[in-house]
C-alpha positions as CSV (number, residue, x, y, z in Angstrom):
1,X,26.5,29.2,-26.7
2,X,22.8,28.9,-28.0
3,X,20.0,31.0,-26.6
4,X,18.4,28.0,-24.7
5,X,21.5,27.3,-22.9
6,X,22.2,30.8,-21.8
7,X,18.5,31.1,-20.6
8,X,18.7,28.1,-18.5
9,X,21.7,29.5,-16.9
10,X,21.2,32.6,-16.4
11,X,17.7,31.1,-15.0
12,X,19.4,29.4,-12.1
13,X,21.1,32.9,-11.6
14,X,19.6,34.7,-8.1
15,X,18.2,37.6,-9.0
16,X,20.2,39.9,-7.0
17,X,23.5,38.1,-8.9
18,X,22.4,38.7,-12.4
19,X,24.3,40.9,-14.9
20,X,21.0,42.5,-15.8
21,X,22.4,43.8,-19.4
22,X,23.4,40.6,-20.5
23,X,20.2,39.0,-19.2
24,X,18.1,41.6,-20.4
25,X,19.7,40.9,-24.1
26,X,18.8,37.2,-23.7
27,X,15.7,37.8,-23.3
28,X,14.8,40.3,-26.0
29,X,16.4,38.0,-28.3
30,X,13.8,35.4,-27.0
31,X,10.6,37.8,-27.4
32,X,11.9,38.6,-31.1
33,X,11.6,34.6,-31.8
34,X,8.5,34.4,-30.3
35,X,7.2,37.1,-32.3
36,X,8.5,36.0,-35.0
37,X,7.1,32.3,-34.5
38,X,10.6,30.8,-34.5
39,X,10.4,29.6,-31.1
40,X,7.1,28.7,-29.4
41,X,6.6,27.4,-26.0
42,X,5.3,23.7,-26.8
43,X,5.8,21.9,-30.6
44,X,4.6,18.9,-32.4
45,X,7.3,16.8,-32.7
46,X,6.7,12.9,-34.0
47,X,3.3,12.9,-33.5
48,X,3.2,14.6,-30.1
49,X,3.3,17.8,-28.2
50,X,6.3,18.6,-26.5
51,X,6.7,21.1,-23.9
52,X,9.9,23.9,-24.2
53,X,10.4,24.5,-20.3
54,X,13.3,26.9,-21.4
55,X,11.2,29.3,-23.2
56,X,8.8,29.7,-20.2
57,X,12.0,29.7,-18.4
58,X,13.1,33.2,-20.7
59,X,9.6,34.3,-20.1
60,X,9.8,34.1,-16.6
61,X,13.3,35.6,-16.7
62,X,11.7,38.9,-17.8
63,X,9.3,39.3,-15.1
64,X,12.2,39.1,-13.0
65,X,14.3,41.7,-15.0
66,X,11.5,44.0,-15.0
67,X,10.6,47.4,-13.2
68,X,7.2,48.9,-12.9
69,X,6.9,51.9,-15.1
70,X,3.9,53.9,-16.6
71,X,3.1,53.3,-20.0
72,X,1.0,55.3,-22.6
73,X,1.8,58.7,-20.8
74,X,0.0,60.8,-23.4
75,X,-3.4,60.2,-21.5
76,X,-5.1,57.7,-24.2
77,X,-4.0,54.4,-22.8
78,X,-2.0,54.6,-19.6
79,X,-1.0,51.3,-18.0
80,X,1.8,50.2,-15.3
81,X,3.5,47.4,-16.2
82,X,7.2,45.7,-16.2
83,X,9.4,47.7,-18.5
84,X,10.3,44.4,-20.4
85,X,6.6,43.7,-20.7
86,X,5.7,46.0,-23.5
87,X,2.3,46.0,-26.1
88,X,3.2,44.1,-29.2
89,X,3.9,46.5,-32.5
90,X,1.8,45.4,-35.4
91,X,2.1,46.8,-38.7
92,X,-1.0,47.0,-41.9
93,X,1.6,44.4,-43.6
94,X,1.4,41.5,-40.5
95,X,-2.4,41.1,-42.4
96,X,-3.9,41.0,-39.1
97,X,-6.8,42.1,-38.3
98,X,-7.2,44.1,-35.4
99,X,-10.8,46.1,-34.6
100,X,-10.7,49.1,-32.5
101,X,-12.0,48.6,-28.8
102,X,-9.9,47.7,-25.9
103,X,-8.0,45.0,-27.9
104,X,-3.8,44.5,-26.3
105,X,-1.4,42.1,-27.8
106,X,1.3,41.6,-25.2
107,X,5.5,41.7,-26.7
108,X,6.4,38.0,-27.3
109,X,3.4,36.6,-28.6
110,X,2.8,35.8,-32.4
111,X,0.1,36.5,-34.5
112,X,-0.1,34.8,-38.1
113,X,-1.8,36.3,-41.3
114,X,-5.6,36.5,-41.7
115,X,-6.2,36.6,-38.1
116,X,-9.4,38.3,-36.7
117,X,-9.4,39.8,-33.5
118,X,-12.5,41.2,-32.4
119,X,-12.7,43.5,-29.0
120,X,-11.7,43.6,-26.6
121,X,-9.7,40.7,-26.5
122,X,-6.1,39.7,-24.9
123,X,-3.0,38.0,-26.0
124,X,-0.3,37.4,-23.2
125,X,3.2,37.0,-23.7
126,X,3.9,33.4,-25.3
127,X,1.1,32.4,-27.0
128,X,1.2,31.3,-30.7
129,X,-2.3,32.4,-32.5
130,X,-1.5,30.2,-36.0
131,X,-3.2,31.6,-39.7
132,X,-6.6,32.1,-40.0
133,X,-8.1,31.7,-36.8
134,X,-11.0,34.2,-35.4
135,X,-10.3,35.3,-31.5
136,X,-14.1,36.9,-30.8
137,X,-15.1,39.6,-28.3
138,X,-14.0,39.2,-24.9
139,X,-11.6,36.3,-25.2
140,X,-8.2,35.5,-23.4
141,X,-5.1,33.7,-25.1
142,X,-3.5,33.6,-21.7
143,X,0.5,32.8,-21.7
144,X,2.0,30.4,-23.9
145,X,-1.7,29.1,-24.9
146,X,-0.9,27.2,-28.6
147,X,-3.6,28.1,-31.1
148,X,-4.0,26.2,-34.7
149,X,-5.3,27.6,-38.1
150,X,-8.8,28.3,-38.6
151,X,-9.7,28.2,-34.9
152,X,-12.5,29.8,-33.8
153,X,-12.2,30.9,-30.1
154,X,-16.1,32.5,-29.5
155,X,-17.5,35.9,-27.4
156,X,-16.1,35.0,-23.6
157,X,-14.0,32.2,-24.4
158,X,-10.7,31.7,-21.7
159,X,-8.0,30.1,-22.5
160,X,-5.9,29.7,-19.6
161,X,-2.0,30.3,-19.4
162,X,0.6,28.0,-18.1
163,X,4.0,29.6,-17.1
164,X,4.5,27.4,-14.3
165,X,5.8,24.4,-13.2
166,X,7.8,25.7,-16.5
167,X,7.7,22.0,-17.7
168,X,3.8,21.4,-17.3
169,X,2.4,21.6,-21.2
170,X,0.4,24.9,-22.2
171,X,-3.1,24.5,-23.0
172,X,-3.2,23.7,-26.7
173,X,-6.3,23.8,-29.5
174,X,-5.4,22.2,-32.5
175,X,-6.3,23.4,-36.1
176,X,-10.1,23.7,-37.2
177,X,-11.6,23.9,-33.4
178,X,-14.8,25.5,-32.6
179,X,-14.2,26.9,-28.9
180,X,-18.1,28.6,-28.2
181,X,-19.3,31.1,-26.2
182,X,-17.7,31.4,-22.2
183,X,-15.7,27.7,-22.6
184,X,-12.9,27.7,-20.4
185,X,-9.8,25.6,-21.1
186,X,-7.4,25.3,-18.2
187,X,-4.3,23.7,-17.5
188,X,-2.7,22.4,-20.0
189,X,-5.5,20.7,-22.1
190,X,-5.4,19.6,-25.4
191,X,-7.9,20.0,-27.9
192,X,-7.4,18.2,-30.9
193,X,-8.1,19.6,-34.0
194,X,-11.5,20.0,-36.1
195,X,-13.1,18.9,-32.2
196,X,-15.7,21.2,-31.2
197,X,-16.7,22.7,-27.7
198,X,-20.5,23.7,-27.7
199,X,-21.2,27.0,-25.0
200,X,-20.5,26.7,-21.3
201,X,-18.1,23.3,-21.6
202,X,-15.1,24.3,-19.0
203,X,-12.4,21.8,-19.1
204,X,-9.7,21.7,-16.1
205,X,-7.5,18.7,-14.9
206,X,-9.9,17.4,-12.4
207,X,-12.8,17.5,-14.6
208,X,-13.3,13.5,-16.4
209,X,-15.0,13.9,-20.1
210,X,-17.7,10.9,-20.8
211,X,-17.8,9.7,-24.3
212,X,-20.9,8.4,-24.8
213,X,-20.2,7.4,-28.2
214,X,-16.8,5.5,-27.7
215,X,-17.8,4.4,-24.2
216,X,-14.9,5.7,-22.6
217,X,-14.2,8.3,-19.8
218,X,-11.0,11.0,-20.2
219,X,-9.0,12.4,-17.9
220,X,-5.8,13.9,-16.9
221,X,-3.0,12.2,-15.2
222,X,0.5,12.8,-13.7
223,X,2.1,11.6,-16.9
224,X,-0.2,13.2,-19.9
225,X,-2.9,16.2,-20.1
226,X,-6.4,15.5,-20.9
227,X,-7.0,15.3,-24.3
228,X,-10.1,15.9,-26.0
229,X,-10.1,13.6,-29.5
230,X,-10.0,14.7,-32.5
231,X,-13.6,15.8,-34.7
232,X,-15.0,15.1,-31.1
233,X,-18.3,17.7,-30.4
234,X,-18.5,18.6,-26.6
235,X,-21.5,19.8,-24.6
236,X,-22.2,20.5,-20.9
237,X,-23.2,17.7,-19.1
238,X,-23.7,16.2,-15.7
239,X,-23.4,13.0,-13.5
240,X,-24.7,12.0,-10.2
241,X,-23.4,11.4,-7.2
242,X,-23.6,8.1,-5.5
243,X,-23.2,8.6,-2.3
244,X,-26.4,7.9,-0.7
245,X,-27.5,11.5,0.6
246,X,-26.1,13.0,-2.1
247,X,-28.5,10.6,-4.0
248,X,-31.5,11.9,-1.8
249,X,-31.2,14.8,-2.8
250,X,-31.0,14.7,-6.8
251,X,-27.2,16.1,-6.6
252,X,-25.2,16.0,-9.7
253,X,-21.5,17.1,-10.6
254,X,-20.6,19.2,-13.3
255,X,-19.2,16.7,-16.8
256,X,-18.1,17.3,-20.2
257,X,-19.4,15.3,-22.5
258,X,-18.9,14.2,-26.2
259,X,-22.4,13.3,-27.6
260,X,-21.1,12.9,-31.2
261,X,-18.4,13.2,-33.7
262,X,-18.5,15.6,-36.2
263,X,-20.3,15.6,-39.2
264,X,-21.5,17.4,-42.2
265,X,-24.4,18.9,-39.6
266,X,-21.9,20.0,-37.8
267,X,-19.2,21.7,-40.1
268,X,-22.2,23.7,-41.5
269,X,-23.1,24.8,-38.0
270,X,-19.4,25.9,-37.1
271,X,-18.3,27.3,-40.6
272,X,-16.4,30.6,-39.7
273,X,-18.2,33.9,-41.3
274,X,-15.9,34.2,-44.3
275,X,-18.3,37.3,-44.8
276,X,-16.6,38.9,-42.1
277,X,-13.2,38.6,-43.5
C-alpha cells in the first residue's frame, strides 16, 4: 500500500482509534518527502495547479498525533510545541542561506539551493520555497504556501497557509515574482510568475483585481482561485461605491489593480541584489 493511501485511511481513523505507532510512522515518512521536495502539497500538472488533499491530510494527521512538550530546554530558544512538530535541520551543504536573528524553518517544509532568508522570518510545515528565491525580514511562508525560483518575497510580506478544507488549493507564487513590502496573499491565490505586486497590495478571495490594461476584472469563484496573470505589475488601488450615500460621502473600497505589464522599466526596478548573495 502507498503512502497516500495509508494516509487517507488512517485520516478517516478517530483519533482515540488510531494505532499511534503506525500512524506516527506514516507521517514521518510524509515530512521526510516534503523535506526532501518529493511530495509537495499542490503541483503543476498539464498546464495547471493541482491540489494534493492527502498531503494536507498527513499534515493534519500530525497535529492530531502530537503532545505538547518543551523544546530548546537549554535556555537559548525554548518553545512548546507538538512533539511531531519539530524545527527543520539544515546543514552548510543544503546551500541555504540562513542569517542569524529569530529565523525558524518548521520539519516538513523544503528549502532549495541559493535560498536567502533574512530575519526573522517563518516557514511552516508544507511549504515548498523552490531555488533561488529571497524570503526578506519579517516574512511568513505560512503552510503548504508554493514558492517558485527567483521569487522575491519583501520586508513584511504574508503569505497565508491553507491546511483546510484539505482540498482548497494553497496560495501559490510562481517563478520570478516580486511580492513588496507588507503584501498579503491569502487563500489560495495564484500568482503567476515574473508578475509583480508593488507595496501594500493584499489579495484575498473577496477582493476583485481591475485590469486597466486588458479591460477586465478578476476574481475568485467556487470552481477556480484568483489568479493574477502572468508579467502583470499590481498596485494598491480603490473604487467607489455607488450607492447613493456612500457616494455623498466620497467612500471608496479597497482594489487591486494592474496598471501595466512588465517591462524592461520594470525588470530593472525588481532585479534581486545579486550583491547580496
Amino acid at each position: 500500500m502507498i503512502l497516500q493511501q495509508i494516509i487517507e485511511r488512517l485520516y478517516d481513523i478517530p483519533p482515540d482509534q488510531l494505532a499511534h505507532g503506525n500512524a506516527l510512522g506514516a507521517f514521518n515518512q510524509l515530512k521526510e518527502h516534503l523535506n526532501n521536495g518529493d511530495v509537495r502539497a499542490a503541483e503543476f500538472v498539464g498546464g495547471t495547479w493541482r491540489v494534493n488533499p492527502w498531503v494536507k491530510k498527513g499534515i493534519l494527521l500530525g497535529f492530531r498525533l502530537g503532545a505538547l512538550v518543551e523544546w530548546g530546554k537549554n535556555g537559548l530558544f525554548r518553545y512548546f510545541d507538538k512533539d511531531t512538530m519539530s524545527v527543520k535541520e539544515m546543514a552548510v551543504d543544503d546551500n541555504v542561506r540562513i542569517v542569524p536573528g529569530g529565523t525558524a524553518i518548521r520539519d516538513g517544509a523544503f528549502v532549495g539551493k541559493g535560498v536567502i532568508i533574512m530575519p526573522p522570518s517563518y516557514i511552516n510545515v508544507g511549504a515548498y520555497i523552490d531555488e533561488g528565491t529571497m524570503i526578506d525580514s519579517h516574512a511568513l511562508v505560512g503552510s503548504c504556501a508554493q514558492i517558485g525560483k527567483r521569487v522575491h518575497l519583501s520586508a513584511g510580506s504574508q503569505i497565508g497557509g491553507v491546511l483546510e478544507p484539505v482540498g482548497d488549493m494553497p496560495v501559490i507564487i510562481e517563478d520570478e515574482a516580486m511580492v513588496g513590502g507588507n503584501c498579503g496573499v491569502f487563500e489560495g491565490m495564484i500568482v503567476r510568475r515574473r508578475a509583480v505586486l508593488a507595496a501594500g497590495v493584499i489579495l484575498t478571495g473577496s477582493t476583485p483585481v481591475y485590469d486597466v490594461v486588458k479591460k477586465k476584472i478578476y476574481r475568485k469563484t467556487p470552481e477556480a482561485p484568483l489568479i493574477i496573470p502572468e508579467n502583470a505589475v499590481v498596485v494598491p488601488g480603490a473604487r467607489a461605491l455607488e450607492e447613493a450615500w456612500a457616494t455623498a460621502q466620497h467612500v471608496a473600497l479597497y482594489t487591486p489593480v494592474i496598471v501595466k505589464y512588465r517591462d524592461e522599466t520594470t525588470d530593472a526596478a525588481t532585479a534581486l541584489e545579486t550583491s547580496l548573495r
